[in-house]
N, C-alpha and C positions, 0 to 999 in steps of 0.2 A: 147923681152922686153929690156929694157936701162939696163948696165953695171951701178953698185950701184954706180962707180965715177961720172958719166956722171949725177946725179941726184943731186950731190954738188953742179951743176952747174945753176946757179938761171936760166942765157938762159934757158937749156935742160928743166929744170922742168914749163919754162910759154911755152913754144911750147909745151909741153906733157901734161897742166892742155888744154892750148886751142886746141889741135886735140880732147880729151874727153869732153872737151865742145860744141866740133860740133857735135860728134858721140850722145852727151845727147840730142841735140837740134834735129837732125834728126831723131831720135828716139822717142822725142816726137812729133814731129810734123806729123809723121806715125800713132802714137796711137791716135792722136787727129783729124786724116783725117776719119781713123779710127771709133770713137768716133761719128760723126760728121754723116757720111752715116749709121751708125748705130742707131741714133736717126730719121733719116727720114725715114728708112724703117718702123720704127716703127710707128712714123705719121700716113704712110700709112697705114700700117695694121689695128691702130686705125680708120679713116677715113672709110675703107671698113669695118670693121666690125659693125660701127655704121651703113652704107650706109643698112648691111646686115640684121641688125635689123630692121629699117624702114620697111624693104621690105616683112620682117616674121611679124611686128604688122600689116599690111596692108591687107596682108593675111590673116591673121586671122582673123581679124574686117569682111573681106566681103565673108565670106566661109557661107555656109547654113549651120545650127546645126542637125547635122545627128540626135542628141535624140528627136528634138522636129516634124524632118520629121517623123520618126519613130513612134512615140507618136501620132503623125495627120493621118497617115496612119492605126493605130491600131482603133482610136478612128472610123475615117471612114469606116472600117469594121466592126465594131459595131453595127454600126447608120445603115448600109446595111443590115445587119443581122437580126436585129430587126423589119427593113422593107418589109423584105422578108417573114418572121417568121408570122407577121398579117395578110398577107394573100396580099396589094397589090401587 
């Protein structure tokens, strides 16, 4: 650090405000690059997981309802049963 006389010195003190003003400027402009690829990855995440969505409603809409197989197949065993039972 600068010797407390060397800070009397209006020179010494605008070279030492502007080397800290480049260290602030480079420093934010890391946090701001920063910043910056940090909101796109996000984009993307957002984008796939909507993509991921689509892909599960679509799925679901054209999947067969296991209870109403289920339901049709019990019903069908019935209707056999009863037919059998009569004697054809």
């Amino acid at each position: 650090m600068n010797e407390p006389s060397s800070l009397s010195d209006p020179t010494a003190v605008a070279v030492e405000l502007e080397r800290l003003r480049g260290t602030v400027e480079a420093g934010f402009a890391r946090v701001d690059g920063s910043l910056a690829l940090l909101v796109q990855r996000s984009d993307q995440t957002d984008k796939q997981l909507a993509d991921h969505e689509a892909r599960l409603d679509a799925l679901e809409r054209s999947r067969w309802p296991l209870a109403g197989i289920g339901t049709l197949a019990a019903v069908a065993t019935v209707a056999l049963m009863a037919w059998e039972v009569t004697g054809h």
